[in-house]
TIKE-462594 format. One record per residue: y, x, z of N, C-alpha, C, O in turn; residue number from 1. Coordinates in steps of 0.2 Angstrom, whole numbers, plus 5000, padded with zeros to 4 digits. Example, Ala and Ser with C-alpha at 12.3 -4.5 7.8 and 13.67 -1.06 7.14 Angstrom:
% TIKE-462594
(pt (4972,5066,5039),(4978,5062,5039),(4984,5066,5039),(4983,5071,5042),1) (pt (4989,5064,5035),(4995,5068,5036),(5000,5064,5039),(5006,5067,5040),2) 
END
This chain:
% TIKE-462594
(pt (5043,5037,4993),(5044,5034,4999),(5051,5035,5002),(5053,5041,5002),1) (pt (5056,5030,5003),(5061,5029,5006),(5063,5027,5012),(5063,5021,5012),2) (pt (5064,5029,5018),(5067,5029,5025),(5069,5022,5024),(5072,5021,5018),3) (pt (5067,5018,5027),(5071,5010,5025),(5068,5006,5035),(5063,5008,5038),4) (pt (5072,5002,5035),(5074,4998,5040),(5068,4994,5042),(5065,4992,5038),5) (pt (5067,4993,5049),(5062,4989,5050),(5060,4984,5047),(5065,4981,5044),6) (pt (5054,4981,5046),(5053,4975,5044),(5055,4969,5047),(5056,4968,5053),7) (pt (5056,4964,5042),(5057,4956,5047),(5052,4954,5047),(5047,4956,5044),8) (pt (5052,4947,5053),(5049,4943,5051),(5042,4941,5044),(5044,4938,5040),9) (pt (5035,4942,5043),(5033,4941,5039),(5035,4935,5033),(5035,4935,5027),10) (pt (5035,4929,5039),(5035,4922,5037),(5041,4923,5034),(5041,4920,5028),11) (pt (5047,4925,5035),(5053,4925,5033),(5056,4929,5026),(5061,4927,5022),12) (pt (5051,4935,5027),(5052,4938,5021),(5048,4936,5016),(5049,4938,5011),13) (pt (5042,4932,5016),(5038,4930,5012),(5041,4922,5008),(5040,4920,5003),14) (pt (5045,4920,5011),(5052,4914,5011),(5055,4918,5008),(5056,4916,5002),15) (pt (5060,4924,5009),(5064,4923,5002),(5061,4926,4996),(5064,4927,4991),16) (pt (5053,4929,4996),(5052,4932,4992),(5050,4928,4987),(5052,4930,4982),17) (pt (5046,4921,4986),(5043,4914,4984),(5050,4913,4982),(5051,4913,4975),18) (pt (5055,4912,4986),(5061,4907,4985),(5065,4912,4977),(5068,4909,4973),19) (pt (5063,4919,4978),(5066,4923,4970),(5060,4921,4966),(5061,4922,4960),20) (pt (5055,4918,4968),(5050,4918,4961),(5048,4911,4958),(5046,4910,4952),21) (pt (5050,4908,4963),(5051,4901,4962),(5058,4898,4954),(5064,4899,4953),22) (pt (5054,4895,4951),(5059,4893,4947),(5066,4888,4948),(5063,4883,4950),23) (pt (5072,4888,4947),(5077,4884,4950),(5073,4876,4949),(5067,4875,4946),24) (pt (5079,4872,4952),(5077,4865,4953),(5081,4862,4944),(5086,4864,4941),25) (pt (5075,4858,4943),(5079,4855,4939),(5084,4848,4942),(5082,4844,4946),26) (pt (5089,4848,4938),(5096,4843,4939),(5092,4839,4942),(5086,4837,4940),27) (pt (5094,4835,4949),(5092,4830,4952),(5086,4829,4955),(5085,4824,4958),28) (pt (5082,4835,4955),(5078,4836,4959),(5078,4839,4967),(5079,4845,4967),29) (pt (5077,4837,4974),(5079,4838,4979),(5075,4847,4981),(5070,4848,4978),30) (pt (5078,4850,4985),(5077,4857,4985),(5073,4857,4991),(5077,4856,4996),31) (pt (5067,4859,4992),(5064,4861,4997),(5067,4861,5006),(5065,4867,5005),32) (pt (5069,4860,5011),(5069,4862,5017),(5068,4869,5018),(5064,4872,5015),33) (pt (5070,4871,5023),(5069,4878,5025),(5061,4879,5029),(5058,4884,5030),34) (pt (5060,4873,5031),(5053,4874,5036),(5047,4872,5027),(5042,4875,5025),35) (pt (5049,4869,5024),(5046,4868,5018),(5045,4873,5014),(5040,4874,5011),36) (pt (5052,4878,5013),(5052,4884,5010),(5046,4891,5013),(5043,4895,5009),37) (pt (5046,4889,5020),(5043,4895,5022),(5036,4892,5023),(5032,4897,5025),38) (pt (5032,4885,5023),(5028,4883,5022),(5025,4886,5015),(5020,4889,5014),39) (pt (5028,4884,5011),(5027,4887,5004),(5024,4895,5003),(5019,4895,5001),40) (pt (5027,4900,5005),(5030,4905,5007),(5024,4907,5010),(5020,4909,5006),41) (pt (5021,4907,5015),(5015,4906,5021),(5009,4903,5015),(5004,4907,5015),42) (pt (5008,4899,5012),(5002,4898,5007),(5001,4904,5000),(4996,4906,4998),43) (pt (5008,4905,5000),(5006,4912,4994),(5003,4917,4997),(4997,4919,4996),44) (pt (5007,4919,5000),(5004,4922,5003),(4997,4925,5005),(4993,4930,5004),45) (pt (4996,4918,5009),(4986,4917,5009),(4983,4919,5003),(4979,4923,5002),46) (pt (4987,4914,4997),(4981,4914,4990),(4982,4921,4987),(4978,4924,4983),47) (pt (4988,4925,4990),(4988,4931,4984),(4980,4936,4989),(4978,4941,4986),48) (pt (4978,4935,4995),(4973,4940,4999),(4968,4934,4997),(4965,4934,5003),49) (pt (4965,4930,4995),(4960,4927,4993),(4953,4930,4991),(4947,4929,4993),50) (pt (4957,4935,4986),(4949,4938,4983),(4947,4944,4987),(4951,4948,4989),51) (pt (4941,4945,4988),(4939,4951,4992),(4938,4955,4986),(4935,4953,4981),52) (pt (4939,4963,4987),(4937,4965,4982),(4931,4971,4984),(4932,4974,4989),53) (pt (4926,4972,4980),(4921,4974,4982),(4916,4970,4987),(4918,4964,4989),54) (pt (4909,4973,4989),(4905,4970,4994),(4906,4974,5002),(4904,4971,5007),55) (pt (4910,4980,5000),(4909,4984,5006),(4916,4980,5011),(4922,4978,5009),56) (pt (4912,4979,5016),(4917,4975,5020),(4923,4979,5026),(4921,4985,5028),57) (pt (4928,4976,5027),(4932,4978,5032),(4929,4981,5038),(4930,4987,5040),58) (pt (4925,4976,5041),(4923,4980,5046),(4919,4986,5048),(4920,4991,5053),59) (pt (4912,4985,5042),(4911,4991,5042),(4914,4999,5042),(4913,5004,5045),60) (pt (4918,4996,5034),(4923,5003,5034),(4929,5007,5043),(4930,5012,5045),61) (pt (4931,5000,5045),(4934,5000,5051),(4930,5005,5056),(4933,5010,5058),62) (pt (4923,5003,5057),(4919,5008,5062),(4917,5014,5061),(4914,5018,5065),63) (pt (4918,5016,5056),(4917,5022,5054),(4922,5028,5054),(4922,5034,5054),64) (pt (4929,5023,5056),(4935,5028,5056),(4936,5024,5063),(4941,5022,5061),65) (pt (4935,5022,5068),(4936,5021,5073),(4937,5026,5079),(4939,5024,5085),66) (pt (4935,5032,5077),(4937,5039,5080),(4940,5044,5075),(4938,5045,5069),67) (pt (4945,5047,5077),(4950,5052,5074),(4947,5060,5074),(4949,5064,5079),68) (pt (4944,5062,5070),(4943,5072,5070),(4949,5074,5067),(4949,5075,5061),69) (pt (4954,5075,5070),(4961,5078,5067),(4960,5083,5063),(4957,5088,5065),70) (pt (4964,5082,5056),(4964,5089,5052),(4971,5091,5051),(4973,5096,5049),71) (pt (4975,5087,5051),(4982,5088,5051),(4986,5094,5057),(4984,5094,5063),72) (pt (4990,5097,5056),(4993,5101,5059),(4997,5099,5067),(4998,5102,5072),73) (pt (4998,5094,5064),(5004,5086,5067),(5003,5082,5069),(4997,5081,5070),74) (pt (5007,5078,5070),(5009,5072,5069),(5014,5067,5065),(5020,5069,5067),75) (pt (5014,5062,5061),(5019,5062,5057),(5021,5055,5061),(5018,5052,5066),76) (pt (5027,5052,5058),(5030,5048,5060),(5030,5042,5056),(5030,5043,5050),77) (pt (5031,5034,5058),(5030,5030,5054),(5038,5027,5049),(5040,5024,5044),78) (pt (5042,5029,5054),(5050,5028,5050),(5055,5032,5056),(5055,5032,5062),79) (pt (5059,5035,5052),(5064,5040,5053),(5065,5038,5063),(5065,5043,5067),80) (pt (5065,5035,5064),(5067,5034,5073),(5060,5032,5078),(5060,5030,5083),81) (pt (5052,5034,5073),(5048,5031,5079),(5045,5040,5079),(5047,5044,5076),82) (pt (5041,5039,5084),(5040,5044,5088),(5033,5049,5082),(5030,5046,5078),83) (pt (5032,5053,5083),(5028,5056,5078),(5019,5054,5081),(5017,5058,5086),84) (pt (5015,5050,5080),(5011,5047,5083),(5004,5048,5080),(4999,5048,5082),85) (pt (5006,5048,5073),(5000,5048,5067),(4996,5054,5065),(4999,5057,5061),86) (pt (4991,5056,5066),(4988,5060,5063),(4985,5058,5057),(4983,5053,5055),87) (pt (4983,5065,5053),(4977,5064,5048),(4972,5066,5050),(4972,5072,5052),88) (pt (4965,5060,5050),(4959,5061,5051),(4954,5063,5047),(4956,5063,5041),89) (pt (4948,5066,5047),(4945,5068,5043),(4937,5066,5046),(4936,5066,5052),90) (pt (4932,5064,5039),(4927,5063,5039),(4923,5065,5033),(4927,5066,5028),91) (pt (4916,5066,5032),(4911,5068,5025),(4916,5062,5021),(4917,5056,5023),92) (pt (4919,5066,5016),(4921,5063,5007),(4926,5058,5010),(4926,5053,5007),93) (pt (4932,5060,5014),(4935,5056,5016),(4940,5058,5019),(4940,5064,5019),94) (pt (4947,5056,5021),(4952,5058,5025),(4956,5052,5025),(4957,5049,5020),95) (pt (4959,5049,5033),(4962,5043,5033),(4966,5046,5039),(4966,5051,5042),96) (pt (4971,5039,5039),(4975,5037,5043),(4976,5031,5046),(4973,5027,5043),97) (pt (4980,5029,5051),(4982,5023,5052),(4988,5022,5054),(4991,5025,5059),98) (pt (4990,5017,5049),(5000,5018,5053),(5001,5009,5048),(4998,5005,5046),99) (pt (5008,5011,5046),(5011,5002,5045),(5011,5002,5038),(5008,5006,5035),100) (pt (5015,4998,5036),(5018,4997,5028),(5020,4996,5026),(5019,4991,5022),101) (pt (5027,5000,5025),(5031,4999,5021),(5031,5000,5013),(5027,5003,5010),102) (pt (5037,4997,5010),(5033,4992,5002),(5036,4998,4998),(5042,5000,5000),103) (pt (5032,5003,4991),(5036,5004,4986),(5037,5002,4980),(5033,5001,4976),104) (pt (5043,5000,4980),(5043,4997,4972),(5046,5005,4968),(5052,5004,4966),105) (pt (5045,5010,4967),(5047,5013,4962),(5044,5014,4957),(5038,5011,4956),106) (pt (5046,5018,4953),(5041,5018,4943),(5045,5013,4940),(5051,5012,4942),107) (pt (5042,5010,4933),(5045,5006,4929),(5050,5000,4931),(5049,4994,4933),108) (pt (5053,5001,4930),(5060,4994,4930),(5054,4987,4928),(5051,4986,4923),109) (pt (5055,4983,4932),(5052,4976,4932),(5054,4970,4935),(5059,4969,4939),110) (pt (5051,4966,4933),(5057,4958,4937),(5057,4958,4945),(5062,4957,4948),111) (pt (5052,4961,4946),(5050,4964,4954),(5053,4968,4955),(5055,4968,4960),112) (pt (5055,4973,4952),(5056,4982,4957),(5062,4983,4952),(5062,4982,4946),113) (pt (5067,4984,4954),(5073,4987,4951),(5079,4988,4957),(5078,4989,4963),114) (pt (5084,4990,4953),(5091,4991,4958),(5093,4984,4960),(5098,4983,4963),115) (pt (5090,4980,4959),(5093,4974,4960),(5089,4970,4967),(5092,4966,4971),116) (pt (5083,4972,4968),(5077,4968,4973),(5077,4974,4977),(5078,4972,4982),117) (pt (5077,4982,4976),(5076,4986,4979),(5082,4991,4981),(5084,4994,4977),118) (pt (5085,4991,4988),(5091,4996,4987),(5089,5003,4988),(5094,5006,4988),119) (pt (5084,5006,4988),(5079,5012,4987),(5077,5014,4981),(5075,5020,4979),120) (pt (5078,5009,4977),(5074,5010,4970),(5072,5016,4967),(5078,5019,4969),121) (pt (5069,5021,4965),(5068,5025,4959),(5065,5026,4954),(5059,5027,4955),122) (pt (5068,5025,4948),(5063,5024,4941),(5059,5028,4939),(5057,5027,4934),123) (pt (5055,5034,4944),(5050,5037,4944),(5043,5038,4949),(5045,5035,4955),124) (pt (5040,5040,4949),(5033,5040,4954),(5032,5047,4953),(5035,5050,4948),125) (pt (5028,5052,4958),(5026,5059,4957),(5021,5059,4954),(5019,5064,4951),126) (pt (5016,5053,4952),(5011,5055,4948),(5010,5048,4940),(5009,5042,4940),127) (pt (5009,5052,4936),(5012,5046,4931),(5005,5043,4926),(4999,5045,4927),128) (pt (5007,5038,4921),(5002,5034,4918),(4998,5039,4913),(4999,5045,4914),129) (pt (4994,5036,4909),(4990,5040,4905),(4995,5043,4898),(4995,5048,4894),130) (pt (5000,5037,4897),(5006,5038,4893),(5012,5043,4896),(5017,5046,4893),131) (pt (5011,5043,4903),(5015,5049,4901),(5021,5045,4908),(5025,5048,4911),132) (pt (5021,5040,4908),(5026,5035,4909),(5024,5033,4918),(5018,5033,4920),133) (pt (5030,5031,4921),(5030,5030,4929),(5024,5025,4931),(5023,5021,4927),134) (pt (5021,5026,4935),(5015,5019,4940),(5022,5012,4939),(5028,5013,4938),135) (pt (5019,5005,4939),(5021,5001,4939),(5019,4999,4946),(5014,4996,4947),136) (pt (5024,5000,4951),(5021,4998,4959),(5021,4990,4959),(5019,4987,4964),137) (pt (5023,4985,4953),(5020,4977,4953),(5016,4975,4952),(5014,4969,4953),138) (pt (5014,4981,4949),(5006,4977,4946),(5001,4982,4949),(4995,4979,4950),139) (pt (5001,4987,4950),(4996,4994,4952),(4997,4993,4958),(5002,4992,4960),140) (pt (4990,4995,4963),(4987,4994,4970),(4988,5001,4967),(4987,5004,4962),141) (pt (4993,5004,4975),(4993,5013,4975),(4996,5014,4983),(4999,5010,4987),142) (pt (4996,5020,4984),(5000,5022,4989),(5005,5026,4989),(5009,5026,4985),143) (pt (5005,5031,4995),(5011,5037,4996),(5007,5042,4998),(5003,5039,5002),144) (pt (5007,5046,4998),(5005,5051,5004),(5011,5057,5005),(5015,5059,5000),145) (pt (5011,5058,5011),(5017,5064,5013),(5016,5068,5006),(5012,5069,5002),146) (pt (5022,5071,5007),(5023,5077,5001),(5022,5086,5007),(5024,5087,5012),147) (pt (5020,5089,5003),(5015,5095,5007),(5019,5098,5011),(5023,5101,5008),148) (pt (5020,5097,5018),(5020,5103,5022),(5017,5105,5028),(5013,5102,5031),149) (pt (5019,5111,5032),(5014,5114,5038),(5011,5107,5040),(5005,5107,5038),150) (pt (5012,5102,5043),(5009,5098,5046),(5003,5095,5041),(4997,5097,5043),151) (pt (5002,5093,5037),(4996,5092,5031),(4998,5093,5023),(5002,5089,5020),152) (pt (4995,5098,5019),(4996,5096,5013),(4990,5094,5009),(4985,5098,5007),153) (pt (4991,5088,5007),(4984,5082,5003),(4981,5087,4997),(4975,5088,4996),154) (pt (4984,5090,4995),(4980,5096,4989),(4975,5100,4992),(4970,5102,4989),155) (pt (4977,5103,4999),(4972,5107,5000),(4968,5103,5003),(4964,5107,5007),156) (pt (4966,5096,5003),(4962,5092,5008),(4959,5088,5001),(4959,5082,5000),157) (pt (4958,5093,4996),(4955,5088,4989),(4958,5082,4988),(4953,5078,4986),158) (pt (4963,5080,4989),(4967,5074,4987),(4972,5074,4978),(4970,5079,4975),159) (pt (4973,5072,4976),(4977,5072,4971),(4977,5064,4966),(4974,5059,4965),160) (pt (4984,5067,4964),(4985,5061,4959),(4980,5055,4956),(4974,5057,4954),161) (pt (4980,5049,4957),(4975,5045,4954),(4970,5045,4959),(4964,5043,4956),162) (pt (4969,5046,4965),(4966,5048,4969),(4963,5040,4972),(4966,5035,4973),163) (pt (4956,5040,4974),(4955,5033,4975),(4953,5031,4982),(4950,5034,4986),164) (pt (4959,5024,4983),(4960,5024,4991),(4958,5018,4995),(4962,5014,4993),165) (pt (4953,5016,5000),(4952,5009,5003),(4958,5008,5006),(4961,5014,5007),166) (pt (4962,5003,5008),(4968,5002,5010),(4964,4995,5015),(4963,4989,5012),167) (pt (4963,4996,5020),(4963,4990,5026),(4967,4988,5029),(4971,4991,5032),168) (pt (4967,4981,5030),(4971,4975,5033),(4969,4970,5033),(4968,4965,5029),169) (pt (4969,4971,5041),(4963,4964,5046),(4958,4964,5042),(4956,4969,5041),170) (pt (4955,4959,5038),(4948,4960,5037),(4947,4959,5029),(4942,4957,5027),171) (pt (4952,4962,5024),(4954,4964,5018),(4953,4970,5017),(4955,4974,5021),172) (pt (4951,4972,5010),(4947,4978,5010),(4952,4978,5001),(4951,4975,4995),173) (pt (4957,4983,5003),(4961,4984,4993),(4959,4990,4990),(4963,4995,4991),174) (pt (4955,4990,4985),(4955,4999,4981),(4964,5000,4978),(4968,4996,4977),175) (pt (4965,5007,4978),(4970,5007,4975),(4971,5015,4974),(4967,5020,4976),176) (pt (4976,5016,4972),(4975,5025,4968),(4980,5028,4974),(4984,5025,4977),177) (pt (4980,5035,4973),(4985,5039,4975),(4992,5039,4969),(4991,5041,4963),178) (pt (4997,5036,4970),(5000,5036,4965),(5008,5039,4967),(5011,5039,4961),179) (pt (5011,5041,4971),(5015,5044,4974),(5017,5048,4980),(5014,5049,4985),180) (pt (5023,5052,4980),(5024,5055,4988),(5028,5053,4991),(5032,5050,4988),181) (pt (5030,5054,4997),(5037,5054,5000),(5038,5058,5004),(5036,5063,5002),182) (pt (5043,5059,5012),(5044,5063,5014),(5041,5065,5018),(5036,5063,5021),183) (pt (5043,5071,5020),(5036,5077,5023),(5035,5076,5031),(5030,5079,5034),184) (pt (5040,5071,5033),(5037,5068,5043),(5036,5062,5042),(5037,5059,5047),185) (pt (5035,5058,5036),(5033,5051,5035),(5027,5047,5033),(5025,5047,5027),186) (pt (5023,5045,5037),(5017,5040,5032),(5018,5032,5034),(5021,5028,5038),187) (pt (5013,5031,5028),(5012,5024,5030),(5016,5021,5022),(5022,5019,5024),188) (pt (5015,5019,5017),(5020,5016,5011),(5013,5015,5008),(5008,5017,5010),189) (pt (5013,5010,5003),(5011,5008,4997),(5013,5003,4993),(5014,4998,4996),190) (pt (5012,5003,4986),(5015,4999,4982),(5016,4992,4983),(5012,4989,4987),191) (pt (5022,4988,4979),(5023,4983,4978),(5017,4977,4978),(5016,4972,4981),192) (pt (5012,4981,4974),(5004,4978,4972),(5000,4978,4977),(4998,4973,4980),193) (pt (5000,4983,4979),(4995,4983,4986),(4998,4979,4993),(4992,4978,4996),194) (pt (5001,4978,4995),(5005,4974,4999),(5003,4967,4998),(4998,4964,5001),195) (pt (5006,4964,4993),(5003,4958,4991),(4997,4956,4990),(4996,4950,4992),196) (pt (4992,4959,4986),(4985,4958,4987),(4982,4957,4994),(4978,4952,4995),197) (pt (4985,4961,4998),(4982,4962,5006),(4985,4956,5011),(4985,4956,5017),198) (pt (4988,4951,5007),(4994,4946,5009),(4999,4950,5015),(5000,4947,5021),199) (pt (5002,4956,5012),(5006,4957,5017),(5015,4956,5012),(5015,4957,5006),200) (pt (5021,4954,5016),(5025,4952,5010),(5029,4958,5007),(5033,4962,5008),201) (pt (5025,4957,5001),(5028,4964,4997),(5037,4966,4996),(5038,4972,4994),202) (pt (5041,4961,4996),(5048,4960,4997),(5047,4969,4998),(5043,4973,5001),203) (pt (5053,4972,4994),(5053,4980,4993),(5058,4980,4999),(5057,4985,5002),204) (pt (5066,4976,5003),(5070,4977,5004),(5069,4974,5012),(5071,4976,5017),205) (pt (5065,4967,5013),(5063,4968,5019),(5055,4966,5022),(5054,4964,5028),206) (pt (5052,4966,5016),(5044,4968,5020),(5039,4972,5020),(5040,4978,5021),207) (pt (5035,4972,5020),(5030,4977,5025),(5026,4974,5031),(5025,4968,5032),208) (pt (5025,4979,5035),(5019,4976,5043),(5021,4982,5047),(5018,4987,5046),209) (pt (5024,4982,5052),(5024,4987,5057),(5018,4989,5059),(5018,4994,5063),210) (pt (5012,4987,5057),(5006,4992,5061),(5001,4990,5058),(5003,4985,5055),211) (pt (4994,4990,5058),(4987,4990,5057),(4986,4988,5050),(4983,4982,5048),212) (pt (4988,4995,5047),(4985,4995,5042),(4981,5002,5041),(4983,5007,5043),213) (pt (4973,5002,5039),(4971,5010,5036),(4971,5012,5030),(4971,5009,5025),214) (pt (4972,5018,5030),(4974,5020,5023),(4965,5024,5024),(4964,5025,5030),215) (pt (4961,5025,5019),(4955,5030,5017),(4953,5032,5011),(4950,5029,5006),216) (pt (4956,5038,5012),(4956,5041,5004),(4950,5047,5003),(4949,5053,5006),217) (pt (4948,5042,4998),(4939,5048,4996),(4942,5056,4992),(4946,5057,4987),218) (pt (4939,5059,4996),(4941,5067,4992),(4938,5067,4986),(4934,5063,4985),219) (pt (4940,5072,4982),(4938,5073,4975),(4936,5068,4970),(4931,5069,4966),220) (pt (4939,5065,4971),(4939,5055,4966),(4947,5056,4962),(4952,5059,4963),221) (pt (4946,5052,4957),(4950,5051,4951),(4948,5045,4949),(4942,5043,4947),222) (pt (4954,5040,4950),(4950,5033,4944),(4955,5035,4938),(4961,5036,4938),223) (pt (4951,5035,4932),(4953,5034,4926),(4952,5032,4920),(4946,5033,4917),224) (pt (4960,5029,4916),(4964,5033,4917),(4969,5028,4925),(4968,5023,4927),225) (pt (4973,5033,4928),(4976,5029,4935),(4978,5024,4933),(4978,5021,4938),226) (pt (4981,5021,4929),(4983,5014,4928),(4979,5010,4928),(4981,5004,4929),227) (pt (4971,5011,4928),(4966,5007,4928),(4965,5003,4936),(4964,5007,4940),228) (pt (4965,4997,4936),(4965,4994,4942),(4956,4993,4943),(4952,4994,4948),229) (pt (4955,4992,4939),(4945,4990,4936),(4943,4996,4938),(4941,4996,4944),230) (pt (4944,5002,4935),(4942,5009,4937),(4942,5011,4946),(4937,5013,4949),231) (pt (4948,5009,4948),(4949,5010,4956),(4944,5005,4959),(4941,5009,4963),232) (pt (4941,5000,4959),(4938,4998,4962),(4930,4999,4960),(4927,5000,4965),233) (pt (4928,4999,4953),(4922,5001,4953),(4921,5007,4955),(4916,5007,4958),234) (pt (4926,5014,4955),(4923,5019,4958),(4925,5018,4966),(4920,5019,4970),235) (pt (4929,5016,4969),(4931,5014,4976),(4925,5012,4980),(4923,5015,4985),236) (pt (4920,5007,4976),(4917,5003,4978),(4911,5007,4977),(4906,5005,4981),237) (pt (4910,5012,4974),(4903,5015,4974),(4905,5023,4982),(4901,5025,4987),238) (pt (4911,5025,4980),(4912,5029,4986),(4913,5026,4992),(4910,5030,4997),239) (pt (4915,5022,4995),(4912,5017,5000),(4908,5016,5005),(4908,5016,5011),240) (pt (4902,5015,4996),(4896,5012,5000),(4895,5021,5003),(4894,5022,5009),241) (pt (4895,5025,4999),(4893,5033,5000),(4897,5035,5005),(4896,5041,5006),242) (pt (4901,5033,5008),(4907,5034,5015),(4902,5033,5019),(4899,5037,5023),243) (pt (4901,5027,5018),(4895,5024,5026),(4890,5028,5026),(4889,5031,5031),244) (pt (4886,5029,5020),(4878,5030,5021),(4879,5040,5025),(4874,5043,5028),245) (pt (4885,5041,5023),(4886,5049,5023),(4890,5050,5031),(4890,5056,5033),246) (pt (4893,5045,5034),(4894,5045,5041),(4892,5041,5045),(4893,5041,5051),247) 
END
C-alpha cells in the first residue's frame, strides 16, 4: 500500500481507464465523444460487478458486522491527511473493518500494473504465489492489511498470508485473499482485481472509492494454493455461511 492522492470522479476515472483498453480507432473511423467515452466507461463498469459470487448475500454479511467490538489498539487512518477514524472489529471466526479503496497494482509487471499505469508501482507483494513469484493484483481478488504494530498486528489476530477475505460494496459480495501489507497508520487497499469485480474503477493512479467498502477476513483460513481464485471463493463461501450461523 502506497499514500496516493484522493480519488476522482468514478465516471471519470472509469473513462480513461476503458479509453487505455479500448483499441485505437482504425484510419477513418470517428472517435467516440467524451459524453460517449464516459457512457462507455459507466457500462464496463456495470458488466465487470455482474456476477455475484457465492449465495451468501451482502446484506446479510452487512448485519452481522453492523456493530463494532473493537480489538485494535487504535485507530488507523484512511490516507495520509484523514483523521484516524477506523478501527478493527472483532467477531466468532472473523475480524473486519470499514474504510475506502484505494487500488493496488503491485506484484508482476502486466499491461495493467506497471511503472507506466502506476506511479507507486512495486514489483513485489509481502506474500507470494505457490512458485515463489509476486500476486498478480490484475488478475487476483486480494487486499492489504496494515503491517504489525502497537495499534493491531493481523498475526496475532490469526490472520496470515493467503488469508480468505469477503470484500463488500453496496450489494456485491467479492472473495478474495490476504495478499499484502502496507503502512502501519493505514487501511483500506486492495488489488487491481478486486476493485474491478466490485465495479469500483480499478485505475491504480486515480481510482478507488472514498468510503463503504467492508473488508471481513475469516481467521485461521488459507485458500490454496493463494493464487487460486476458485479456491478463495469455495472456502469464502463455506466460512460465510459459518460467520452467520456462528454470530
Amino acid at each position: 500500500m502506497r499514500i496516493r492522492p484522493l480519488p476522482l470522479a468514478a465516471a471519470s476515472g472509469a473513462a480513461l481507464l476503458v479509453a487505455g483498453l479500448l483499441p485505437a480507432s482504425a484510419s477513418g473511423t470517428p472517435r467516440p465523444t467524451s459524453a460517449q467515452a464516459q457512457s462507455q466507461a459507466q457500462s464496463q463498469v456495470q458488466a465487470w460487478a455482474r456476477a455475484q459470487e457465492g449465495t451468501v448475500g451482502a446484506a446479510e454479511l452487512l448485519a452481522e458486522v453492523a456493530s463494532c467490538d473493537r480489538i485494535s489498539h487504535g485507530r488507523y487512518r484512511t490516507d495520509a491527511a484523514a483523521p484516524a477514524a477506523i478501527p478493527v472489529c472483532g467477531k466468532n471466526g472473523a475480524v473486519f473493518w470499514k474504510a475506502d479503496m484505494d487500488i493496488d497494482c503491485d506484484g508482476q509487471r502486466t499491461a495493467r500494473c506497471n511503472e507506466d499505469t502506476d506511479p507507486w508501482f512495486q514489483g513485489d507483494t509481502a506474500f507470494h504465489q505457490s512458485d515463489g513469484k509476486p500476486l498478480k493484483s490484475d488478475t487476483l481478488p486480494y487486499v492489504v492489511v496494515p503491517s504489525p504494530s502497537r495499534t493491531w498486528n493481523y498475526k496475532a489476530a490469526d490472520i496470515k498470508g493467503g488469508g480468505v477475505v469477503a470484500v463488500i460494496h453496496r450489494d456485491r459480495v467479492q472473495y478474495a485473499v490476504v495478499g499484502d501489507t502496507g503502512p502501519r497508520k493505514i487501511i483500506g487497499e486492495a488489488s487491481y482485481a478486486t476493485a474491478r469485480a466490485l465495479g469500483i474503477d480499478p485505475d491504480p493512479a486515480h481510482g478507488g472509492t472514498g468510503s463503504g467498502v467492508t473488508y471481513i477476513l475469516f481467521t485461521n483460513s488459507r485458500a490454496s494454493p493463494i493464487e487460486s481464485h476458485s479456491a478463495a471463493v469455495s472456502l469464502g463461501e463455506r466460512l460465510a455461511e459459518e460467520f452467520l450461523q456462528d454470530n
